[in-house]
C-alpha positions in Angstrom: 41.3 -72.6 -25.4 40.4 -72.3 -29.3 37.3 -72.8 -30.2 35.7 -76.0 -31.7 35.6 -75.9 -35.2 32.4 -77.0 -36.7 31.0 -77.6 -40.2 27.4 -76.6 -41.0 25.7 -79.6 -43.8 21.8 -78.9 -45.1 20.8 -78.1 -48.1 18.9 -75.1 -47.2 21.2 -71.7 -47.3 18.9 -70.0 -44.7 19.0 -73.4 -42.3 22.7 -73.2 -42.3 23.2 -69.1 -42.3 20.4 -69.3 -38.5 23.0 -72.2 -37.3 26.1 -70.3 -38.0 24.7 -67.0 -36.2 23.2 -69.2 -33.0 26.6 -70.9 -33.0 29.1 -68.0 -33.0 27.1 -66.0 -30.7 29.6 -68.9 -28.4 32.8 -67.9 -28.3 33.5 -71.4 -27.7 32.5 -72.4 -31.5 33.6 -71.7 -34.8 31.9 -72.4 -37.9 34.9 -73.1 -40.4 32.3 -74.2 -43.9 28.9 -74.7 -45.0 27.9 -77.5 -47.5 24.5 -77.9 -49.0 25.0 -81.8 -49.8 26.4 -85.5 -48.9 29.1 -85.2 -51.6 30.0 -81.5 -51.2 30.5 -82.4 -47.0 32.9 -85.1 -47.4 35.1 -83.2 -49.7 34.7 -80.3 -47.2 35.2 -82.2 -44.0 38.4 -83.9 -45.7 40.1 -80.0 -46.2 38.7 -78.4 -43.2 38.9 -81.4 -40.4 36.7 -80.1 -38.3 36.4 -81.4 -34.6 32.3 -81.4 -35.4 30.3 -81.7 -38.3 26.1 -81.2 -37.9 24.6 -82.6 -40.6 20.7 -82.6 -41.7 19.4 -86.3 -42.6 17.5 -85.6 -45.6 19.8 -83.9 -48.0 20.6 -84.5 -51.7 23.8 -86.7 -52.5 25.1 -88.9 -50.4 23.2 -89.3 -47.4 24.7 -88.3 -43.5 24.8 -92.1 -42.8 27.5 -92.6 -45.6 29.3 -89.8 -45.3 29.5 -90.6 -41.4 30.3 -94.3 -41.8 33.0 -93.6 -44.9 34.7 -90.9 -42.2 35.3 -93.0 -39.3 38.2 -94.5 -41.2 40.1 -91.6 -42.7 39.2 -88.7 -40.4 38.7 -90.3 -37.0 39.0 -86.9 -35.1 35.8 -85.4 -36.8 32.4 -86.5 -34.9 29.3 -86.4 -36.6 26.0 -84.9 -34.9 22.9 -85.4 -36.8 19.6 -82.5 -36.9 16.8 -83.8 -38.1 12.7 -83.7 -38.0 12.6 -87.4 -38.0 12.4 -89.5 -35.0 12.0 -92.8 -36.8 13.3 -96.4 -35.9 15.6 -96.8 -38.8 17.4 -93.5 -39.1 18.1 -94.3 -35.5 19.7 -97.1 -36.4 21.6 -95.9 -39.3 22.8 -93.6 -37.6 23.7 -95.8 -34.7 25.2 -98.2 -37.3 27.2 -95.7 -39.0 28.1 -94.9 -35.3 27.5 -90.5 -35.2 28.2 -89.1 -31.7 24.9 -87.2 -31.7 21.3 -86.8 -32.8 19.3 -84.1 -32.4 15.8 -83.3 -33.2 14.3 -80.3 -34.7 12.1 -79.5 -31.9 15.0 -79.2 -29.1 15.8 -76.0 -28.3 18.6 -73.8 -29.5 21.2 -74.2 -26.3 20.5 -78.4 -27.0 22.2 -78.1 -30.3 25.1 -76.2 -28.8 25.0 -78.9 -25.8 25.0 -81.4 -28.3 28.0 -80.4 -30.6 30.0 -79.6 -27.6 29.4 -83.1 -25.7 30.9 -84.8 -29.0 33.7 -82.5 -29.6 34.4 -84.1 -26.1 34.2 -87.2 -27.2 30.7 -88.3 -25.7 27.4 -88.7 -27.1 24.0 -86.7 -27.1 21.0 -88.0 -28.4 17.2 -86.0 -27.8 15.1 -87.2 -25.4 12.9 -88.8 -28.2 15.7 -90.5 -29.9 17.4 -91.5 -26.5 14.2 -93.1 -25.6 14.4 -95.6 -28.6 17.2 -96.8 -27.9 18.4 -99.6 -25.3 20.5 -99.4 -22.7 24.5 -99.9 -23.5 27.1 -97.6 -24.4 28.7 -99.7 -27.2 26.5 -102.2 -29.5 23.2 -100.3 -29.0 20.1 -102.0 -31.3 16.6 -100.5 -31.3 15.2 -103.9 -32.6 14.7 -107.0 -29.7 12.4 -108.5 -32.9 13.8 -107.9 -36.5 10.0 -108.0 -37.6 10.2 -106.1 -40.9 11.8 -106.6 -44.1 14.2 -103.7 -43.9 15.7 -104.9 -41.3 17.0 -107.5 -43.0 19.6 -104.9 -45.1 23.3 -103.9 -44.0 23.5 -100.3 -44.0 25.2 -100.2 -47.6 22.0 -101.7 -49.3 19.7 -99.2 -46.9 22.1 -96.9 -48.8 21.5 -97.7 -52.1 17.7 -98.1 -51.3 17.3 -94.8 -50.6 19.3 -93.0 -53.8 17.1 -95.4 -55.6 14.1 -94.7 -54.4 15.2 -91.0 -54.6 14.8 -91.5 -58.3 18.3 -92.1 -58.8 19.6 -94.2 -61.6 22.1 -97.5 -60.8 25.1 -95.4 -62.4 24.0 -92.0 -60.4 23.8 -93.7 -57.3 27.2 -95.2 -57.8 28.7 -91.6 -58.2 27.0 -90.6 -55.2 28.0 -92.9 -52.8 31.7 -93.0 -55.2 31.3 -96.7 -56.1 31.9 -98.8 -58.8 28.6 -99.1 -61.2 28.9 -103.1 -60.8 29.1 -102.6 -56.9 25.9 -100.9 -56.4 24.2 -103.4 -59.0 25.4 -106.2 -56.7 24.0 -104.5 -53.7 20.7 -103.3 -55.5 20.2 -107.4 -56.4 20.9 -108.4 -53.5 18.1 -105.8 -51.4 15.4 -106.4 -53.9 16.0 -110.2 -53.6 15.8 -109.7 -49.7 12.9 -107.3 -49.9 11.5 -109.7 -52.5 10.7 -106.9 -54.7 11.3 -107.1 -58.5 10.7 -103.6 -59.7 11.9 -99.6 -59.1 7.8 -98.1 -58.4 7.4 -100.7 -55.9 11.0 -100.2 -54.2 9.9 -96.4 -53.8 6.6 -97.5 -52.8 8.1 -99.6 -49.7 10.5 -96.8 -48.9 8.0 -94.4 -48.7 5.9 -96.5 -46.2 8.9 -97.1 -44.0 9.3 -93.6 -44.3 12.6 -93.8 -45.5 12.2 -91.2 -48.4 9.4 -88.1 -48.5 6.6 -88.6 -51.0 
């Protein structure tokens, strides 16, 4: 059988040359291209079609949740497995939105990363113990939240999206080249999370983001 061919995303060069030697010490994988951010990967992942891509969470560009949700309709046959040293509610969610077939935190050991990458080129799921035990019971439309009790909840993923890139620092028209929309598209969908988060400036959107921990301070 040939190996399954696997694209490496994080923005660190030394993160993605460890994961390339631990995964072609199997001969079962192949690592076919790096890319250090959200926008490099989908252009990569478009040329390459690989059967896997891992991807870190908190990278510069577009963020794994796009790129993993703007996939599913033009490269079906690539899944997405996520590595990441964050184990909260809401990237758990994104990422179970954007509907990845894995997510792996940093803490698992190295053989759970292979494990992982080889369950979804097979076309099932792994999540860590940590992440699997946020998450309910069923296979299909899984939610974290029984009780939508905070604000950010409120948001489709599209204006979590654009919540982050903003309070990343990134301007309206630098967000829309991230996430490769229209400047008028990403206004709409700024207004409309600020209106739902009832916040009416940029220092308090990072402010809220950074205490949901969606961005690093």
């Amino acid at each position: 059988m040939n190996p399954i061919s696997v694209v490496l995303v994080d923005d660190h060069t030394l993160v993605r040359e460890t994961l390339k030697l631990l995964l072609e010490a199997d001969p079962g994988l192949k690592v076919v291209g790096q890319a250090g951010s959200g926008n490099e990967a989908f252009d990569l992942l478009l040329r390459t079609r690989p059967q896997v891509a891992l991807m870190d969470i908190d990278m510069p560009g577009r963020t794994c949740f796009d790129v993993a949700d703007a996939l599913r309709g033009v490269l079906s046959g690539t899944r997405i497995v996520l590595l990441s040293g964050f184990c909260h509610d809401y990237f758990i969610q994104m990422a179970l939105d954007a509907k990845v077939s894995g997510y792996i935190t940093k803490d698992e050991r190295p053989q759970q990363v292979l494990a992982g990458i080889k369950a979804a080129a097979a076309g099932q799921t792994y999540f860590s113990p940590m992440v699997k035990a946020r998450i309910e019971s069923g296979a299909a439309a899984q939610s974290l939240f029984r009780d939508k009790s905070t604000r950010v909840d409120l948001l489709s993923l599209r204006e979590k999206e654009v919540l982050i890139q903003l309070a990343r620092g990134q301007t309206l028209k630098e967000v829309a080249g991230s996430l490769t929309l229209s400047r008028k598209t990403i206004d709409n969908h700024a207004q409309r999370l600020m209106a739902k988060l009832d916040i009416h400036c940029r220092a308090e959107l990072v402010r809220f983001a950074i205490r949901e921990k969606l961005v690093q301070a």
